[in-house]
MARBA-386970 format. One line per 4 residues: number of its first residue (from 0); their letters; for each residue z negated, y negated, x of N, C-alpha, C. Coordinates in pm, whole numbers, plus 50000, padded with zeros to 5 digits. Atoms other than C-alpha are relative to their C-alpha. Example, Ala and Ser with C-alpha at 12.3 -4.5 7.8 and 13.67 -1.06 7.14 Angstrom:
# residues 2
0	as	50000 50119 50089 49220 50450 51230 50000 49880 50090 | 50006 50119 49918 49286 50106 51367 49927 49891 49923
END
This chain:
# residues 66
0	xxxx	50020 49970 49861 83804 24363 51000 49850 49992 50032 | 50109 50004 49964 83491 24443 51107 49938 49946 50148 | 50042 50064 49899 83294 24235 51332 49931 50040 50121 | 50040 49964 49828 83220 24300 51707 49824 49986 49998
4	xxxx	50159 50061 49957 82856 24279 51796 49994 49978 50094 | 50034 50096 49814 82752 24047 52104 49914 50047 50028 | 50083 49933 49930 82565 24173 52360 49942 49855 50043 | 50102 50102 49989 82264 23939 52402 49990 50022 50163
8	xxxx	50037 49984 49844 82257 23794 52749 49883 49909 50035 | 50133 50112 49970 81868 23615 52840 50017 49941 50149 | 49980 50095 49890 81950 23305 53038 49850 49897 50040 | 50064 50077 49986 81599 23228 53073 49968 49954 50134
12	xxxx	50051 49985 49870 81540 23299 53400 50142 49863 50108 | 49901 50119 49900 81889 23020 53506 49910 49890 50057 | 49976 50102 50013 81754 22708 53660 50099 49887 50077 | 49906 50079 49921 82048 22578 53889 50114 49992 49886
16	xxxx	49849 50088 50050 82323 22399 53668 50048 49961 50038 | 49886 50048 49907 82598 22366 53876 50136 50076 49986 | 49872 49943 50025 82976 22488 53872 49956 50159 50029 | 50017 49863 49916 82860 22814 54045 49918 50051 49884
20	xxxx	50048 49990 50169 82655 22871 53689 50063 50068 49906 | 49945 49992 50064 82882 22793 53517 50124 50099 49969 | 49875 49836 49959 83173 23035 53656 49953 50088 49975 | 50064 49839 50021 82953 23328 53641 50001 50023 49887
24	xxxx	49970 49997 50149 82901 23322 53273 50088 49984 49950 | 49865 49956 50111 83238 23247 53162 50043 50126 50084 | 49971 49907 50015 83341 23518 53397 49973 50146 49916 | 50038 49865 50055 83098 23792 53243 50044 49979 49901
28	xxxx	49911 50028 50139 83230 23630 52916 50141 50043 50004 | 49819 49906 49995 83618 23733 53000 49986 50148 50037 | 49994 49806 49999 83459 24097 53127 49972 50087 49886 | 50016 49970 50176 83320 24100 52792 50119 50028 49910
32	xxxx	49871 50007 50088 83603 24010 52581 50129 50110 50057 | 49948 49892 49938 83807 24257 52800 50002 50136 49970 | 50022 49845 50071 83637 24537 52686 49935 49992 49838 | 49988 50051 50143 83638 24422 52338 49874 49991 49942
36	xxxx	50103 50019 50040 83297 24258 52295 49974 49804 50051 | 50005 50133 49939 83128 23889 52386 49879 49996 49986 | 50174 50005 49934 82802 23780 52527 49933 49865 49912 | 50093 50074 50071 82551 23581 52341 49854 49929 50082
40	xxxx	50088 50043 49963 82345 23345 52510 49826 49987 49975 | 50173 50013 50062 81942 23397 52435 49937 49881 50106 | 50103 50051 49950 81661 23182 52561 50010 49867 50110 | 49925 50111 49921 81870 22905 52690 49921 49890 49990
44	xxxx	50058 50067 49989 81693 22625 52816 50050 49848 49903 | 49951 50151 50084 81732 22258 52628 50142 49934 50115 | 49955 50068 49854 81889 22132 52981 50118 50100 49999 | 49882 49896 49986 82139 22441 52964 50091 50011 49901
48	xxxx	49949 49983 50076 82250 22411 52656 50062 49866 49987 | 49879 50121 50008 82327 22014 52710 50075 49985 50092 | 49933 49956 49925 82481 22137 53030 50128 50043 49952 | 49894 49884 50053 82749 22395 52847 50052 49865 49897
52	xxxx	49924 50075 50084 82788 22118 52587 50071 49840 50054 | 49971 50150 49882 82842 21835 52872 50188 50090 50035 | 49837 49905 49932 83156 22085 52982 50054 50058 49902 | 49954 49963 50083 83241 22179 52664 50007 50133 49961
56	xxxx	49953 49925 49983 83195 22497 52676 49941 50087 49853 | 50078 49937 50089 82983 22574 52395 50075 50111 49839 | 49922 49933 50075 83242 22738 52187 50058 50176 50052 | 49974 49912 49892 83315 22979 52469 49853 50114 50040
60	xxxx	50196 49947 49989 82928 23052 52558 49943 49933 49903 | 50107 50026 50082 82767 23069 52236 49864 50063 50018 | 50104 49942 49991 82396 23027 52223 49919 50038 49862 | 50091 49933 50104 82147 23240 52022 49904 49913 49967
64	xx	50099 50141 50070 81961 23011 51737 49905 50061 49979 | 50167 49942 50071 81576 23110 51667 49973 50011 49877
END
């Protein structure tokens, strides 16, 4: 089976971490997967990424490694 390619999404520009964040990105993540693809977090801050992993989500919103 050949593998999907993620569409790189640059979260550099986030800095409010709050539920309202957090919803938005998993939604574009289910509009993704919907139309048979998934979003790839770039340029995620240190603070955003122990955010996503504070809520577990980091399996869900994976981020892009350097």
């Amino acid at each position: 089976m050949d593998a999907v390619p993620r569409l790189r999404c640059d979260v550099s520009g986030i800095c409010a971490f709050d539920p309202e964040t957090l919803d938005a990105l998993v939604r574009l993540q289910l509009v993704a997967r919907r139309f048979g693809t998934s979003i790839e977090l770039t340029n995620a801050s240190a603070r955003l990424v122990d955010f996503l992993t504070l809520a577990g989500l980091t399996d869900v919103l994976p981020v892009a490694t350097k």
